[in-house]
C-alpha positions as CSV (number, residue, x, y, z in Angstrom):
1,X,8.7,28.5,-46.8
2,X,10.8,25.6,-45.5
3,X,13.6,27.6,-45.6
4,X,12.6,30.0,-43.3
5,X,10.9,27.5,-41.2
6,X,14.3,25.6,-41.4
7,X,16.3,29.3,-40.1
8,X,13.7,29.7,-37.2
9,X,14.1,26.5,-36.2
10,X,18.0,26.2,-35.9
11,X,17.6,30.2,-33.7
12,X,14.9,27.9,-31.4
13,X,17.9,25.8,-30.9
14,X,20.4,28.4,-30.7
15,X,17.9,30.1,-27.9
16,X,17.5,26.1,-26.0
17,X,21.5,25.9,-26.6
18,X,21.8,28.8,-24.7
19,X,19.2,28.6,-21.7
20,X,20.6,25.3,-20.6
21,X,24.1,26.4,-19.3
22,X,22.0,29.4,-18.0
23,X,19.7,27.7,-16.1
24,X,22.2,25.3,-14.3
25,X,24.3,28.3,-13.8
26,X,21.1,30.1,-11.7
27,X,20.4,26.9,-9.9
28,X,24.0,26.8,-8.9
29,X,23.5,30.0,-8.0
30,X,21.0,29.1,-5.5
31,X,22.1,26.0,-4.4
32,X,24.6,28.3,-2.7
33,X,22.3,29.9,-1.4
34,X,21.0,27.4,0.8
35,X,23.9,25.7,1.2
36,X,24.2,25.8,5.0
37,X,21.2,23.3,4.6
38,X,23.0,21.2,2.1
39,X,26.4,20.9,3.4
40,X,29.5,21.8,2.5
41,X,29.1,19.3,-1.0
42,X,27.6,21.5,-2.7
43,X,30.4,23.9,-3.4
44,X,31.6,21.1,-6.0
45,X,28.5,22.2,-8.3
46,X,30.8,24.6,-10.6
47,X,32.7,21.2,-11.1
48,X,29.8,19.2,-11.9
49,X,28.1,21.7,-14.2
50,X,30.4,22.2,-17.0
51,X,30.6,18.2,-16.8
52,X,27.1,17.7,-17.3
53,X,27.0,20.0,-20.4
54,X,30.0,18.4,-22.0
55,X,28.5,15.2,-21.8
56,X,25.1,16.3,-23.2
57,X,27.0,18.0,-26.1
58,X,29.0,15.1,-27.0
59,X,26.2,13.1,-26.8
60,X,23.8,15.0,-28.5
61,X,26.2,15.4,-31.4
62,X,26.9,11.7,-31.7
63,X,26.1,10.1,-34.9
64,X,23.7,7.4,-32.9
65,X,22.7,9.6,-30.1
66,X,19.6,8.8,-29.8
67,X,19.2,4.7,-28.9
68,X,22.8,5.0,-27.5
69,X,21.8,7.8,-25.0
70,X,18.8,6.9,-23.8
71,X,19.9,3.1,-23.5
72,X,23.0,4.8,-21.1
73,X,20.5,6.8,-19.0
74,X,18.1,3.5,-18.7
75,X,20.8,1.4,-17.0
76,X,22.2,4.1,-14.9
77,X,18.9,5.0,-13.4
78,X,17.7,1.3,-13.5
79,X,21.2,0.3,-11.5
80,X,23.2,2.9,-10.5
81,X,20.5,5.3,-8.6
82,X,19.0,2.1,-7.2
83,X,22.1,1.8,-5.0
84,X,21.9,2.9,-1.6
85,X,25.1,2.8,0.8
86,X,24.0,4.8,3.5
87,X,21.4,5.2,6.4
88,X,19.9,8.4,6.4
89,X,18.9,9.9,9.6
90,X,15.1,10.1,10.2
91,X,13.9,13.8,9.1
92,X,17.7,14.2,6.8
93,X,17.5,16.4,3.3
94,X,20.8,17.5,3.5
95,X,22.6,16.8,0.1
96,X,25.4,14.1,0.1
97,X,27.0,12.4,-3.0
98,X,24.3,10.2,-3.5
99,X,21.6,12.4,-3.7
100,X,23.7,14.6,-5.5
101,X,24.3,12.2,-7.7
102,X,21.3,11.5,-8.7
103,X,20.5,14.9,-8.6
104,X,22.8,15.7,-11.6
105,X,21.4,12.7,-13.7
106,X,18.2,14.0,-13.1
107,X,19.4,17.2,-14.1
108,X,20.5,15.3,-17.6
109,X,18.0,13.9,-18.5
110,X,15.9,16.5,-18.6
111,X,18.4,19.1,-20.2
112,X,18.3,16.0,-22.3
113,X,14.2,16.6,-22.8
114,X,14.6,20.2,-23.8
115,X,16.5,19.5,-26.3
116,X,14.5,17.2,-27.9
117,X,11.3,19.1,-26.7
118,X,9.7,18.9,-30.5
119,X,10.0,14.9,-30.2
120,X,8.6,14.7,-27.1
121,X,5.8,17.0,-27.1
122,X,3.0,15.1,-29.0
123,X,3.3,12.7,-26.1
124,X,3.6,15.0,-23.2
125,X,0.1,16.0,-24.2
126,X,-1.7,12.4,-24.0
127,X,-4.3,12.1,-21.3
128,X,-1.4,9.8,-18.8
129,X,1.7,11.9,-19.3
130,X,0.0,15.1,-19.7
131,X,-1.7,14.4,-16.2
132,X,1.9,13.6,-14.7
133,X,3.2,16.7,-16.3
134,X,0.7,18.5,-14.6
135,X,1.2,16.7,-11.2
136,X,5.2,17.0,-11.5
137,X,4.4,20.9,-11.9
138,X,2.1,21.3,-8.7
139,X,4.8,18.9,-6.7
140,X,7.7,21.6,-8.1
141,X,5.5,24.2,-7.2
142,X,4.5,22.9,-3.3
143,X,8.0,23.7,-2.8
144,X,7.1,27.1,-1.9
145,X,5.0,26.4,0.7
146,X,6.9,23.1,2.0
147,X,8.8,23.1,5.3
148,X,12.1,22.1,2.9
149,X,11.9,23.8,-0.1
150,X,15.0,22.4,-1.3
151,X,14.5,18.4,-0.9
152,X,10.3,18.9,-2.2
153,X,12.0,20.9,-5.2
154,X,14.5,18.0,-5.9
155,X,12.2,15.3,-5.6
156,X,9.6,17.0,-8.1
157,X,12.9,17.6,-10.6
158,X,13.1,13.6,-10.6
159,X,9.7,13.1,-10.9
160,X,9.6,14.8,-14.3
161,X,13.0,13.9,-15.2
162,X,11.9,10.4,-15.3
163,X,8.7,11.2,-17.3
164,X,11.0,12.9,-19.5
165,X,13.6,9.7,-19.8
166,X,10.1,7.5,-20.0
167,X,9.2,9.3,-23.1
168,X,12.5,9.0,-24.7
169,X,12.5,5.1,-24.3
170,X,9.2,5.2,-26.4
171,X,10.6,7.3,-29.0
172,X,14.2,5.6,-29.1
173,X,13.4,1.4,-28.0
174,X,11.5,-0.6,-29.3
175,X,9.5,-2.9,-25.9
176,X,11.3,-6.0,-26.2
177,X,14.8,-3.6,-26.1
178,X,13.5,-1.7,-23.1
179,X,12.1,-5.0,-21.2
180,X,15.8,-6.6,-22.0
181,X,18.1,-3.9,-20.6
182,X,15.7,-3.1,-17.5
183,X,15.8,-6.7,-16.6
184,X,19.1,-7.8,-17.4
185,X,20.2,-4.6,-15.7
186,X,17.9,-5.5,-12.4
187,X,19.1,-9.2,-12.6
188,X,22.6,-7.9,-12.4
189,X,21.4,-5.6,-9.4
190,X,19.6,-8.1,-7.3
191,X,22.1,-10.7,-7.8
192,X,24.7,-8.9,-6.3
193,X,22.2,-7.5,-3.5
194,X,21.8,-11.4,-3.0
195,X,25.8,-12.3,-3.3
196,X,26.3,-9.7,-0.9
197,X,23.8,-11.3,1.7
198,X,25.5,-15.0,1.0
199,X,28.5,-13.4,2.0
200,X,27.5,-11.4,5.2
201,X,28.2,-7.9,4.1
202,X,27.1,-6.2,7.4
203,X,25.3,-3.8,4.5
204,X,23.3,-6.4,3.3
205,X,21.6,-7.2,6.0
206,X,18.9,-5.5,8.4
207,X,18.8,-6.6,11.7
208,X,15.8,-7.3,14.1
209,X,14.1,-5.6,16.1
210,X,13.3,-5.5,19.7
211,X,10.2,-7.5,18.9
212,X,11.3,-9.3,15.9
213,X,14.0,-12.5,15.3
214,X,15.1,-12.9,11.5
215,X,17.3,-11.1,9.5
216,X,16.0,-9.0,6.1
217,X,17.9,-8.9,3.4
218,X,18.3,-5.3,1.8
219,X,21.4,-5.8,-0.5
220,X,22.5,-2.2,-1.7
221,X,19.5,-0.6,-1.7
222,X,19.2,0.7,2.1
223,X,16.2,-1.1,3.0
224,X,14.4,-4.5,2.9
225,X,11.2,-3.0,1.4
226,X,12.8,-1.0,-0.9
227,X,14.7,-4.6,-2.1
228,X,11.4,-6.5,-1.8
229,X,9.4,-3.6,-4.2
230,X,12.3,-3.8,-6.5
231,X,12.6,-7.6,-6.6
232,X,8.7,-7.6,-7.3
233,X,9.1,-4.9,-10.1
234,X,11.8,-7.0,-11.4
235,X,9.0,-10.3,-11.4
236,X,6.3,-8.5,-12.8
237,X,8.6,-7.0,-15.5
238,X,10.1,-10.5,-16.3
239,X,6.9,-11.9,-17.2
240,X,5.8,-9.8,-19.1
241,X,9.1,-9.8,-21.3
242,X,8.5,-13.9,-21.1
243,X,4.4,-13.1,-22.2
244,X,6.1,-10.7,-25.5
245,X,9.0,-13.7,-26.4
246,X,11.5,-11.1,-24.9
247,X,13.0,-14.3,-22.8
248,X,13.0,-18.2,-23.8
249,X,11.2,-20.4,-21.1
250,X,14.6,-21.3,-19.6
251,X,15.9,-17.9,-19.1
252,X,12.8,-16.4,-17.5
253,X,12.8,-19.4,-15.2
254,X,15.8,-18.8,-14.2
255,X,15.3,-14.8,-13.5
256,X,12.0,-15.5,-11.5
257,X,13.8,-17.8,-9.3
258,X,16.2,-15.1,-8.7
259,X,13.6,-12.6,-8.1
260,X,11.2,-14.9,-5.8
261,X,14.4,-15.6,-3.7
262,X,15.3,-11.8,-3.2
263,X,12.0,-10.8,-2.3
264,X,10.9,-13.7,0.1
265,X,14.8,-12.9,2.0
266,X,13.9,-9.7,1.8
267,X,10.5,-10.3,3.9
268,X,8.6,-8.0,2.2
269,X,4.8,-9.4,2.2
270,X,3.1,-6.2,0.6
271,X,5.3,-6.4,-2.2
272,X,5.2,-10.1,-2.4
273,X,1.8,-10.3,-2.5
274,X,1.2,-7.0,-4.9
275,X,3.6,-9.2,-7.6
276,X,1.5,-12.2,-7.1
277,X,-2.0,-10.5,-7.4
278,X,-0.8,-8.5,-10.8
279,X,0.4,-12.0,-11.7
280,X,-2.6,-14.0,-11.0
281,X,-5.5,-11.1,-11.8
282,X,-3.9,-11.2,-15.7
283,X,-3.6,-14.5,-16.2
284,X,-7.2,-15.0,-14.5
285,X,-8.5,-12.3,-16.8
286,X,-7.7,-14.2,-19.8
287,X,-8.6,-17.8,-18.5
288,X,-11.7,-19.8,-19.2
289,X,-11.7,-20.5,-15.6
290,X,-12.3,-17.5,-14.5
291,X,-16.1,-17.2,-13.7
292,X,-15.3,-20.3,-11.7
293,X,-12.2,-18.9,-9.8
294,X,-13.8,-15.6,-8.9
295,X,-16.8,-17.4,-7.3
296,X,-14.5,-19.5,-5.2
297,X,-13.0,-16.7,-4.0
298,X,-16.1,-15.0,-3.1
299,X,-17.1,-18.1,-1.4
300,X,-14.4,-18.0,0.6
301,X,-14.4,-14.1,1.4
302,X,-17.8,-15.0,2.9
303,X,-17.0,-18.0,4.6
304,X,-14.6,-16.2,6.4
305,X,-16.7,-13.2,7.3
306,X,-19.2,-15.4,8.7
307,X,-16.5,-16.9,11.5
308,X,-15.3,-13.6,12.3
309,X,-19.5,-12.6,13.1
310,X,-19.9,-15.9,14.6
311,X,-16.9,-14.9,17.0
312,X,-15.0,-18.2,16.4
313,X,-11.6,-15.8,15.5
314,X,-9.4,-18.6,17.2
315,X,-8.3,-19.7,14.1
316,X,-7.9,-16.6,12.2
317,X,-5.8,-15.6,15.3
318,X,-3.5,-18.6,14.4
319,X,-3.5,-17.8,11.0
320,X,-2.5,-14.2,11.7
321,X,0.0,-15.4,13.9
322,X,2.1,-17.6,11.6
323,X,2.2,-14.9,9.0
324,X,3.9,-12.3,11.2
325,X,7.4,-11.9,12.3
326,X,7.1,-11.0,15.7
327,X,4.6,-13.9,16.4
328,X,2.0,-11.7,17.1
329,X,-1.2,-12.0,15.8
330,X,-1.5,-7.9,16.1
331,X,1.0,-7.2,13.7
332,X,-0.9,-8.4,11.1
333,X,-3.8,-6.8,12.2
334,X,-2.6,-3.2,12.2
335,X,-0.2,-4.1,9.1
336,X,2.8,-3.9,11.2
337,X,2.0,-0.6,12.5
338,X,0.6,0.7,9.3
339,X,-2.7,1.9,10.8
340,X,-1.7,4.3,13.5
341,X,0.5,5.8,10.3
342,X,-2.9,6.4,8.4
343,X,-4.3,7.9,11.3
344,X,-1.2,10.4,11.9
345,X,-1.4,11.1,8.2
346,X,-5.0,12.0,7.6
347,X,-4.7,14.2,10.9
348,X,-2.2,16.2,9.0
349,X,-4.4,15.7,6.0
350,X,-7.3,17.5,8.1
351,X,-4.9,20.3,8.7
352,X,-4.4,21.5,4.8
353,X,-6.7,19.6,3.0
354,X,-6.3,21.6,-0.1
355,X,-2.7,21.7,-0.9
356,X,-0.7,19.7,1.2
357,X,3.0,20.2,3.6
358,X,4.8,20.2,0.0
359,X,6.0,17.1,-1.9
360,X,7.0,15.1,-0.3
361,X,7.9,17.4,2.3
362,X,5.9,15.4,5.4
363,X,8.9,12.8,6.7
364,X,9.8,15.1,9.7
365,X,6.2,15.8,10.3
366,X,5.1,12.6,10.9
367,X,7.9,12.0,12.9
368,X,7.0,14.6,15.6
369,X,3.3,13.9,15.3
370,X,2.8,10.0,15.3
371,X,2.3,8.9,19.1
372,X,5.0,8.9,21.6
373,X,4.5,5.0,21.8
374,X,4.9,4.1,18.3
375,X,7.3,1.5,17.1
376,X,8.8,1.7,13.9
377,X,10.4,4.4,11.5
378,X,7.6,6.9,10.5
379,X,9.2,7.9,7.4
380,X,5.9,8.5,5.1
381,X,2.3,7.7,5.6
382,X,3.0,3.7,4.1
383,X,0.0,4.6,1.7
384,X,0.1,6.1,-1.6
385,X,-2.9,7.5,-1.7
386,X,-2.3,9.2,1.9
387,X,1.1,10.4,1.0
388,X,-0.1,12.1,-2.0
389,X,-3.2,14.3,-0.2
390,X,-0.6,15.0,2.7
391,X,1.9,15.8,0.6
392,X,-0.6,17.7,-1.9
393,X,-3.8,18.3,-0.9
394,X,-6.8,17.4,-2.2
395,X,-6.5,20.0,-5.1
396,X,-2.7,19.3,-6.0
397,X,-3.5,15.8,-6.0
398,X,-6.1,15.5,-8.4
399,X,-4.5,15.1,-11.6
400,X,-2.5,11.4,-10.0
401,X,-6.0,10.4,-8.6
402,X,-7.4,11.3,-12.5
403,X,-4.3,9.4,-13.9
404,X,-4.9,6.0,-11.9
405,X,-9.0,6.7,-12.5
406,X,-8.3,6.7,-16.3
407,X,-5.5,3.8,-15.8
408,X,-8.7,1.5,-14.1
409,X,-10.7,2.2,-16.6
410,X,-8.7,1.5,-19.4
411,X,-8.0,-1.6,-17.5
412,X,-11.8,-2.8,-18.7
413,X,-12.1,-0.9,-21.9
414,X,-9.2,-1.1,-23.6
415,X,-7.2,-4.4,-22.0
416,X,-3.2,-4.4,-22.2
417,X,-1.8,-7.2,-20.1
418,X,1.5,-5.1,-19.4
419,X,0.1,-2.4,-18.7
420,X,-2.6,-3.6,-16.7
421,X,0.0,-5.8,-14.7
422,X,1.9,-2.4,-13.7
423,X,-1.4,-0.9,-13.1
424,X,-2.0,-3.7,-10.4
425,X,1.4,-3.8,-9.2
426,X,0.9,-0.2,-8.7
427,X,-2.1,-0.2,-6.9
428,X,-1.8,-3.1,-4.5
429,X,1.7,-2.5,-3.3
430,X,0.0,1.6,-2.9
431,X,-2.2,0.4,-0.2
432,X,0.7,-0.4,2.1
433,X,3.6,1.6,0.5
434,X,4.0,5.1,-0.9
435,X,4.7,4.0,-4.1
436,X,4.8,6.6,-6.8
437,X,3.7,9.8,-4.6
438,X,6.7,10.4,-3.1
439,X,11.1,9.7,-3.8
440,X,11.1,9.3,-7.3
441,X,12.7,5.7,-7.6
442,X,12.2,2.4,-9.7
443,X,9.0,2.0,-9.5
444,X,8.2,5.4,-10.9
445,X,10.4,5.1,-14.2
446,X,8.6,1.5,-14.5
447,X,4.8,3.4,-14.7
448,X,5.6,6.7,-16.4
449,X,7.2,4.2,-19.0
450,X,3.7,2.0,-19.4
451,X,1.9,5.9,-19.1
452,X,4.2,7.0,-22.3
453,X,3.8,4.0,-23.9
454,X,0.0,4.4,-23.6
455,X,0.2,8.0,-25.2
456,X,2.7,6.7,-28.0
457,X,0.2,3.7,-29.2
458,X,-2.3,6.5,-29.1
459,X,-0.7,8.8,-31.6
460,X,0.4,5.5,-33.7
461,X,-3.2,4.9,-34.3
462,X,-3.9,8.0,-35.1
463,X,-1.5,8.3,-37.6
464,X,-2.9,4.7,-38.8
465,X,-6.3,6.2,-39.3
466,X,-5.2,9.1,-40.8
């Protein structure tokens, strides 16, 4: 019996062997297709293709090719794809060599995932990575209906490449491995994003605006918010290797300096404040204090309510003032612009509730329908949850709204302060970014990790109990 169970299994392989060459060959195929769309780049596919599959060969066949793999694909995603030497042009999909790079690591990891399919699947099927499976499918699917095909389809590929490359940390790493490379290979990112802005690299730096006076720091990465949501992943992630003994005292003193610096150059206050809530709500959670500090605050949410229906605003007008960089109190009271974008994206919300413009398919959209008047880059809808029922509907978007329902509730019923302090991260920085629901970035491998990590503590407890 294990004989023949051995045979079938080693034709399985064969078959896999087989239908991965094949099915880079057919999406060569119609990359060429479209390739009037893409630019002239993409006739370097046949170059790139036998490339990839040498590489996965030679790694698949090598002695450690598990840890030493998965440990290469960690720091090249965590690093190399977080790079960003170029401005893209409001409403641009064309493919260039930096999509297209990241298009072919994509494209290895998950030849990677198939095959290694047996390994994974116990986890795909937990309730937090089966419900991104099922979301990366409906955003790979939207592609047929999206108004370009080729960039929705290429941003759902990375979306499940880097569930696939989250479930392989789980089954390759141990945490305190995983929390050591991603920060030591961030630490080496942001420090040369922050070199870069000591030495006035033209790239490093964003300008004003018409209505602004400072400087942002951006580093490589294109943008400052991008830097400022990669600096505050980078925070939340070094305390929690600092909570799990992954760094001395020294050490993640030092690498929190490092990452308050980045993000407070960058000027990125959503992000700044998302890292310090996830900090503070899990540190609260677990102090005696608590009870006390949570009525405090409540104390003070009313206080101020009770000015603003008194009328007295002068002061919160002040307030709102100082924090913005224009010097006007407005800013902060539309979140630099961030309303009018809400508006503009639940108007094309209105238009197809069910299933969306395609994934991540809305950037041109919103361009042509946000107000003649508006200043400012209308890129996405600056909210996550927005993003996703514009980009998905309603009905393509419910497994992500099930995923970050279940993720709250675990968040009371079964408490993991890493988790829990992506989970925030997450869901504060959402409110004024896209976070998750659209360009499959940082942030993404960071939460599909925690998501994976979730399923793989649920199948070693099973096993325990079994």
């Amino acid at each position: 019996m294990r004989s023949a169970m051995m045979i079938e299994t080693a034709r399985q392989d064969r078959q896999i062997s087989l239908a991965i060459p094949a099915a880079i060959t057919l999406g060569w195929i119609l990359t060429l297709l479209i390739a009037p769309d893409l630019g002239l780049i993409a006739y370097a596919a046949p170059l790139v293709v036998p490339a990839v599959c040498l590489a996965l060969v030679g790694l698949y066949h090598s002695p450690r090719r598990c840890p030493l793999t998965t440990i290469l694909l960690l720091v090249t995603v965590t690093f190399v794809l977080s790079l960003n030497f170029r401005q893209r042009e409001l409403g641009e999909t064309g493919l260039d060599w930096q999509n297209g790079t990241k298009f072919v690591v994509w494209s290895a990891i998950i030849g990677l995932g198939i095959l290694r399919w047996r390994e994974l699947a116990a986890l795909m099927g937990k309730p937090l990575t089966g419900l991104s499976l099922t979301y990366a499918a409906i955003a790979l699917l939207s592609a047929t209906w999206s108004e370009v095909p080729a960039y929705t389809a290429a941003s759902a590929i990375g979306m499940l490449a880097y569930l696939v490359l989250a479930c392989l940390l789980v089954r390759d790493l141990n945490e305190v491995a995983i929390l050591r490379i991603v920060v030591g290979s961030l630490a080496a990112y942001i420090m040369a994003g922050l070199l870069a802005g000591a030495l006035s690299f033209d790239i490093a730096w964003l300008a004003p605006s018409a209505d602004e006076s400072i400087n942002r720091l951006q580093g490589f990465s294109g943008h400052p918010n991008t830097f400022g949501q990669q600096a505050a992943v980078f925070i939340t992630l070094t305390v929690i290797a600092w909570r799990l003994r992954a760094f001395g005292n020294g050490a993640a003193c030092a690498l929190l300096i490092i990452g308050c610096v980045a993000i407070l150059a960058s000027g990125s206050r959503t992000n700044l404040a998302a890292a310090l809530i996830a900090w503070f709500v899990i540190a609260l959670r677990s102090s005696p204090w608590r009870h006390m500090v949570v009525l405090a605050g409540m104390t003070a949410v009313a206080t101020l309510l009770m000015i603003a229906a008194t009328g007295d605003l002068s002061e919160i007008g002040a307030l709102a003032k100082g924090l913005s960089r224009t010097g006007a109190e407005g800013e902060v009271f539309t979140l630099t612009g961030r309303t009018e974008l809400w508006a503009t994206a639940w108007h094309l919300i209105t238009e197809k509730p069910l299933f969306g413009w395609g994934y991540n398919g809305i950037e041109d959209i919103m361009s042509r329908t946000v107000s003649v008047g508006f200043e400012g880059t209308a890129i996405n809808a600056h909210n996550m949850l927005l993003q996703s029922l514009a980009s998905l509907g309603f009905v393509g978007s419910l497994p992500a709204i099930a995923a970050i329902s279940l993720l709250c509730l675990r968040f009371f019923t079964k408490p993991d302060p890493a988790r829990d302090q992506i989970a925030v991260l997450l869901l504060v920085s959402g409110l004024g970014e896209v976070g998750i629901a659209a360009t499959p970035i940082l942030l993404t491998v960071v939460v599909f990790y925690f998501f994976a990590r979730d399923g793989q503590q649920c199948v070693g407890s099973r096993r325990h109990e079994l």
